[in-house]
Structure formats: C-alpha cells, structure tokens
N, C-alpha and C positions, 0 to 999 in steps of 0.2 A: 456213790461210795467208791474208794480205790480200790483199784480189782488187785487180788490175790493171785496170783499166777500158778503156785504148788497146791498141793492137797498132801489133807494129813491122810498119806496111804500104809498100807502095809511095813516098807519100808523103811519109813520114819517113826511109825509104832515101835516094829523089833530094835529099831535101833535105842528108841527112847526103853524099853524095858531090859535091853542087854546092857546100856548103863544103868540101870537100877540096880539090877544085878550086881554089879560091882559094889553100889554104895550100901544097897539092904541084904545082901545075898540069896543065894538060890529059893531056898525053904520060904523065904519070907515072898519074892516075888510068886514064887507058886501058891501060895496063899493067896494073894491078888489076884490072878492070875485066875485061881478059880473060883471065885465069886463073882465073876464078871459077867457071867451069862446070862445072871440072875437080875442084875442091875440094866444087862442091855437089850429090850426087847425089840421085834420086829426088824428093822434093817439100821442097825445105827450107822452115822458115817465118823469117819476118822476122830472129829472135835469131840462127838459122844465114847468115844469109846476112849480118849488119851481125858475129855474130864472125869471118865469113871475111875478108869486108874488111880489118877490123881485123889480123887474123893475119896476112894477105900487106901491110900495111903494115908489120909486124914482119918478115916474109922477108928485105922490101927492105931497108930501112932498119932492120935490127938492132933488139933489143930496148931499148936508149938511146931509138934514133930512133923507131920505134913509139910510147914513152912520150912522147915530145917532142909527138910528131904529132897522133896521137888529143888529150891533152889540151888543147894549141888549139883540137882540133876542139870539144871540150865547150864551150871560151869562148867560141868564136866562136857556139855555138848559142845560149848564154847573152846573145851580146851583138844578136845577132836579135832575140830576143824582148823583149830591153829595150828598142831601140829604136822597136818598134812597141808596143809598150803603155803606158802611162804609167807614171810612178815607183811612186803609188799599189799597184798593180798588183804590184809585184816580190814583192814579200813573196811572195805566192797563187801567182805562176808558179813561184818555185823551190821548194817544196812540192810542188807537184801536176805539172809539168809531164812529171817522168819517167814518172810516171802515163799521164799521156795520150798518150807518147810509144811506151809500153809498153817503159821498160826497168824502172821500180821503182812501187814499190806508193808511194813518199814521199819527201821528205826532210824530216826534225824539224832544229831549230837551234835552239839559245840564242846568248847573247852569247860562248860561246868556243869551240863547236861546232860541228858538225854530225853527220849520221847518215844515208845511202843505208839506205833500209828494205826489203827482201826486192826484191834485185835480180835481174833473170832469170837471169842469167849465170851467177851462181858455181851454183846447185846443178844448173843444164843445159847448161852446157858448162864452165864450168872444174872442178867437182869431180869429174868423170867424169873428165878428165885429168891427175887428182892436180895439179892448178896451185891455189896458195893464192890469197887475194885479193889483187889489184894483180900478181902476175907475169903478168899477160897485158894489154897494153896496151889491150885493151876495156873493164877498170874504169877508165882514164884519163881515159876523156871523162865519167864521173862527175862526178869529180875537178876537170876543167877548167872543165866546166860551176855544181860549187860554188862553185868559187874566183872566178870569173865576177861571180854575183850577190854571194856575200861583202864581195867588196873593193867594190863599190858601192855595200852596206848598211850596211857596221859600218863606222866612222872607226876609223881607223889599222891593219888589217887589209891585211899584204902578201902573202900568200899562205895555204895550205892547207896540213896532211900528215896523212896517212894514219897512224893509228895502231892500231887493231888493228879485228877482227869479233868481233862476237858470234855467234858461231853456234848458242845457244839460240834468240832472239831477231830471227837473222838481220837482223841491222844491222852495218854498216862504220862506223866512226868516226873522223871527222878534226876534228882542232884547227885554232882559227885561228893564225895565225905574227903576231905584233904588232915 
C-alpha cells in the first residue's frame, strides 16, 4: 500500500472543526463537539475521531445535509490553502495535500479527471460497515476539496461527480462536469 506521510493529528482536526465553524456555526459545532466522547471510546486515532465528526454531522442534519456540509467543508479547506500559497503552487497542493493531511496517499488528475488514491476511510471505517464509497458523507470533503482546486485549474470546469472505485487499485474516480 502507498504510504501516507501525515496523520490526521490535532491540528488538522482544529483546523477542520474551525471551518465548520464557519459553515454551521458555533452552537451547532458544540453540539458535535459534545457527543463525541460518547461515540469515541478507548484511544481513537485522528480517522476515528474526523469520521465521528462527520457521522454526527449526518445525525443532525440527515444524510442530504451531511453531504451538503462536509463537502463545503472540503472547499472551504481547498480555498485556505489557495489563498496562502500562490497559484504556481496549486497544482502540488492538490496532489499531495491529502497526504499530508493524512486522509490519502494522492490525488492523480488529468484534463477530465481525477482520482483520491488509497483513502484511509473506506478500508478502516467505511468497509467494516458495509458502507460503499460516497454513502457516508466523510468521502465528501474529498470531493469538495477536488472540486475546489478543479474549477480554479481547468477553464470551464463547474463542478465534480463521483463515478465509481477501483478497488483493485484502490482509487475513486471523478469526472469533471463542463
């Protein structure tokens, strides 16, 4: 398997719940926020405790609203790190960032593509739960996060969809929407 280089640490938690912050607001993340302890027993690591988030975002706010959510969330991470790096720059951050993020080993893209490459998620918590990929709105911020740098890179490029896994290969594949 290709190796992950980051971990989902503290860090990247606060950072991913201080943008939620912004999209659900305060009341509502403390509401998450504290039902979490409930959901994470014994020593969770980073991937258990960003899919619990995610999953009591789906509690609240339904499986629609979950998808809705998270995926801004992914843009809005996507539009952080554009704004502090230069343009130059984008290519290399949406590649590598999940990497260092510790949710994926990559992301590959061509001009009509792209590809999340061995994401932590589906073979340590969603396929234990018999959940395919994308029915649990923790692959969304993926998603939001591609579609993010996408529509910045490629002209005429208005959104993303998810079209199927590989799972010899373990990659997810989305097209661009023109």
């Amino acid at each position: 398997m290709a190796e992950i280089k980051g971990q989902i640490d503290n860090e990247v938690i606060d950072t991913l719940v201080s943008l939620t912050r912004n999209i659900l607001g305060d009341k509502a993340v403390d509401e998450i926020l504290r039902v979490l302890p409930e959901k994470l027993k014994g020593s969770p690591t980073g991937r258990d405790i960003v899919f619990a988030f995610a999953d009591e975002v789906q509690n609240i706010y339904g499986q629609k609203g979950g998808y809705a959510i998270i995926r801004q969330l992914g843009r809005e991470v996507a539009k952080v790190l554009m704004e502090n790096h230069p343009k130059e720059e984008w290519e290399e951050l949406l590649e590598k960032s999940l990497n260092t993020f510790g949710f994926a080993y990559k992301i590959e893209r061509n001009k009509n593509e792209a590809y999340i490459c061995n994401c932590v998620f589906y073979e340590g918590v969603l396929k234990p739960r018999n959940l395919a990929p994308i029915e649990h709105c923790v692959c969304w911020c993926g998603w939001g996060f591609i579609e993010a740098f996408v529509r910045k890179l490629e002209e005429g490029v208005k959104g993303i969809q998810w079209v199927e896994r590989d799972y010899e290969n373990q990659k997810c594949k989305f097209i661009f929407l023109r």
